[in-house]
N, C-alpha and C positions, 0 to 999 in steps of 0.2 A: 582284414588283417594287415593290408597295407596302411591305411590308415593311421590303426595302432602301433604300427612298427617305424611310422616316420613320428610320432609323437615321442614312442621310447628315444629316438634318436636326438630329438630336438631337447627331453627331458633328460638327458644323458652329460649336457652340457652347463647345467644349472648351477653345479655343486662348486667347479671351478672358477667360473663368472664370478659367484657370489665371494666367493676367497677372496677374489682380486677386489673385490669393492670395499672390505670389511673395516678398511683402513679409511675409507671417506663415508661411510655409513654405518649407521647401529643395526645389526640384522634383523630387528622386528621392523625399522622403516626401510628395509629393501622389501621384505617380504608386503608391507601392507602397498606400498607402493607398485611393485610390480606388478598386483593383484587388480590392481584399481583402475592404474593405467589401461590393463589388457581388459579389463571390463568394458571402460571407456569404448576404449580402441574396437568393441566387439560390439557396441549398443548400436552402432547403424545396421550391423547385421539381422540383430533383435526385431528392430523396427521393421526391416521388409522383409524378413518370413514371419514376422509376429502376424502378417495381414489374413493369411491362410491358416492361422489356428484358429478351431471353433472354441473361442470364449468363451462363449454360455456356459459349455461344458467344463470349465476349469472353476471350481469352487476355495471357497474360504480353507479349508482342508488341503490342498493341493499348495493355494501360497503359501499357507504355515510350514508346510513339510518344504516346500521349495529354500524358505527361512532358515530354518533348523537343521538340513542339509550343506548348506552353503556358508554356515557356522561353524558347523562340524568337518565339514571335509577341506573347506578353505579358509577361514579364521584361525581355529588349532590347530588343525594340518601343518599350517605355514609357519603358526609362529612357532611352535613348537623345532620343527625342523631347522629356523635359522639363525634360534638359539642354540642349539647342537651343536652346529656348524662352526660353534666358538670355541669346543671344546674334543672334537673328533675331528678326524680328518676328512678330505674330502672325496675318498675314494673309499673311505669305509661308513661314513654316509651315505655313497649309492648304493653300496652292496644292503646295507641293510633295509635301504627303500624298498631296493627288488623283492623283500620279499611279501608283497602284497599279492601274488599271486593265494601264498599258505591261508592268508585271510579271508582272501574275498573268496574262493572256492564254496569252505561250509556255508559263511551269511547266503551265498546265491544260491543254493541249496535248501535255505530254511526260508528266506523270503522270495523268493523268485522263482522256487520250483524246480530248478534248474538238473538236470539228469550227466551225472557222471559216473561215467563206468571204470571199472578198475584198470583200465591202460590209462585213465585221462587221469586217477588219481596217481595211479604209480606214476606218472610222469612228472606231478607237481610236486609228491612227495622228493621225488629223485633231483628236481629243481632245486628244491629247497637246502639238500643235501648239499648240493652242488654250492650253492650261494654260499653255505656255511661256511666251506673248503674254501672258497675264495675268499672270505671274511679274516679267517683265523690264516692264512697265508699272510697277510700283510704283518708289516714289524709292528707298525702302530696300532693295531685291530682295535685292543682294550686300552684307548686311552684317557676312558673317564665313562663310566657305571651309568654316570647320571646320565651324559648325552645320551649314553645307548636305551635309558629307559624312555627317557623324552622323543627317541626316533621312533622307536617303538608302538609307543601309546599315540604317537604321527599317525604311525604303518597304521594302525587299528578304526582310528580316524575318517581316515582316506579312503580306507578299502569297506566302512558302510558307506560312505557318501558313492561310491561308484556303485555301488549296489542298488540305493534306493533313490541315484536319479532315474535310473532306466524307465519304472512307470511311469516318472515325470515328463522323461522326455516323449515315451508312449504317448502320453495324452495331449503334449502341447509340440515342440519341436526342439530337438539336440541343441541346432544352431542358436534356437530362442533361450531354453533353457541355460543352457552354456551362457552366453552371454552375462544375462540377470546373474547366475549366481556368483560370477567370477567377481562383477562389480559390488554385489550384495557383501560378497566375500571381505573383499579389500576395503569397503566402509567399515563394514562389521569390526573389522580390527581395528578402527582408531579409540574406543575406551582400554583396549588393552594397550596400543602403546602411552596413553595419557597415564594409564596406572601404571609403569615401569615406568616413566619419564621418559622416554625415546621420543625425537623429534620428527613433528609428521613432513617435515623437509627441511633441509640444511642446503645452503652453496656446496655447489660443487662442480669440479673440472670439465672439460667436453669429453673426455674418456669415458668417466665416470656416468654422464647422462647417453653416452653410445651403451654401454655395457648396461645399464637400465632398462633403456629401449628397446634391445634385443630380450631382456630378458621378460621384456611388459607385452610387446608385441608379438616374438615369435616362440618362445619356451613358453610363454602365456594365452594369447590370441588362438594361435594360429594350431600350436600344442593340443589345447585342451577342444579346438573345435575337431579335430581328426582322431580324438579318443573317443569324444562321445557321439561322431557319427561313424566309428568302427564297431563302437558299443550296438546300436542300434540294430546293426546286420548279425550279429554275433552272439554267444555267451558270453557273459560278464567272467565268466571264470577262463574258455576257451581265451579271449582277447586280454587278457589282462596278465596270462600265461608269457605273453611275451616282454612283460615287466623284467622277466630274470637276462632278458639280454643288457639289462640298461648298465648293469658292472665290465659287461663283455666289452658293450660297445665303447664303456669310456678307456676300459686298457685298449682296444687297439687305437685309440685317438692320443693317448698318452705316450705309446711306441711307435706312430706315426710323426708327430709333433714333437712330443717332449724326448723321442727317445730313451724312453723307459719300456730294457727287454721283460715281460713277464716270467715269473718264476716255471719250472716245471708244473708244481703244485696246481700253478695257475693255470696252465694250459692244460692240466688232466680235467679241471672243474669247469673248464670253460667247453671240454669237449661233455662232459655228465650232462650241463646245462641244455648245450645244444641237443642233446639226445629226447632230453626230456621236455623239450618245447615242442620238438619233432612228435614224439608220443601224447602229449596234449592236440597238438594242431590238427594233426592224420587221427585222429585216436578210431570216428567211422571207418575209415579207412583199411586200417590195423587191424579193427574186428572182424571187418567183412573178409578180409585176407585170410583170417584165422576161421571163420567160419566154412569157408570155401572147404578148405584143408578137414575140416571134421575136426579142429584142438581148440575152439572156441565155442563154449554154449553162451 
């Protein structure tokens, strides 16, 4: 849970990075770029734990889905999301990220078996509430239909590809798997920005290639290696439960930093939220409590 929780944290800082570039880049080549680079940046990793995975056992069936994963959760994932990002803001694009917990719950349920009991649903249910409230609190909430469907059909995206690397990374390894797909990922997008005519790099300042790097190596790299070996220890729905911090964490960085006090509103949804990560994370916990007591069968 540590893991996933320094990832929220790292992925919490995306939305505003990306604002600041949008004026030296088109946001389908930050996205394919960031992607590619942190692939890169992550292929030595590949290479020496790739040495301890049994090959043999990895079939033609395994890299297609590796494929079609890595298309799905990071090809339209990205670009999707940094097209949005053109026309929503950027604090109402994270809120509506977070809600990939609502998603990924039933899929890890229908494909992965996965057992939730009704504290760990009311939790994510009460989550989700929570995000809502934070969503519809802001002035700019509804500032264009389209982005919100395009974050949307992102969230939808993103949250099978977390779902169905988990066998993958089962059978081969997090660190391996991560890797391959991050890079597979940011390849995979250059026939989409050739079909929008978005340039696969342009010159640009030393700011512009810091604010890159940070977002190729450590929101990318380093992000996506500590979700999917938080995944590994975890439920896909329990760890991913802490997705609804990532609107939390970027208001207290916005009233730390920017000096922007959150509203009342905000501080009621932010105290729901927490409540309801608390009831996903403990949820064993909660029951056994309630069992003890004789008010839980």
């Amino acid at each position: 849970m540590l893991f996933i929780g320094g990832t929220v944290f790292l992925w919490s800082m995306i939305e505003v990075i990306t604002k600041l570039m949008h004026s030296a880049l088109p946001p389908l080549t930050i996205a394919y770029l960031r992607f590619l680079l942190g692939g890169i940046f992550l292929l030595p990793v590949a290479f020496f734990f790739g040495r301890k995975v049994k090959w043999a056992a990895v079939g033609w069936r395994d890299w297609t889905a590796l494929f079609l994963v890595s298309f799905l959760g990071i090809s339209c994932t990205f670009s999707l999301f940094h097209i949005a990002l053109y026309w929503i803001d950027a604090s109402s694009t994270a809120t509506l990220i977070a809600m990939v917990p609502l998603f990924v719950t039933p899929l890890s349920i229908v494909f992965l078996n996965e057992k939730v009991g009704v504290i760990g649903i009311s939790g994510i249910l009460m989550g989700g509430a929570g995000i809502l409230l934070i969503y519809f609190s802001e002035e700019s909430a509804i500032t264009s239909v389209y982005a919100i469907c395009l974050v949307l059909i992102a969230v939808s995206c993103f949250s099978i590809y977390a779902v169905l690397m988990k066998p993958l990374n089962r059978k081969m390894d997090p660190k391996v798997t991560t890797s391959i797909s991050l890079f597979l990922g940011g390849v995979m997008m250059i026939p989409i920005l050739i079909f929008d005519g978005s340039p696969l790099i342009r010159p640009m300042g030393l700011s512009t290639w810091c604010l890159l790097l940070f977002l190729s190596f450590v929101t990318v790299g380093v992000a996506y290696l500590l979700y999917f070996m938080g995944l590994e220890r975890v439920r896909v729905s329990t760890g991913n439960s802490l997705m609804y911090l990532k609107p939390l964490i970027a208001t207290g960085l916005a009233w730390v930093i920017l000096k922007e006090v959150p509203s009342i509103m905000r501080v009621v949804a932010i105290l729901l939220v927490s409540i309801s990560v608390f009831l996903v994370v403990r949820e064993k916990w909660i029951a056994g409590r309630f069992k003890q007591r004789g008010k839980f069968d």
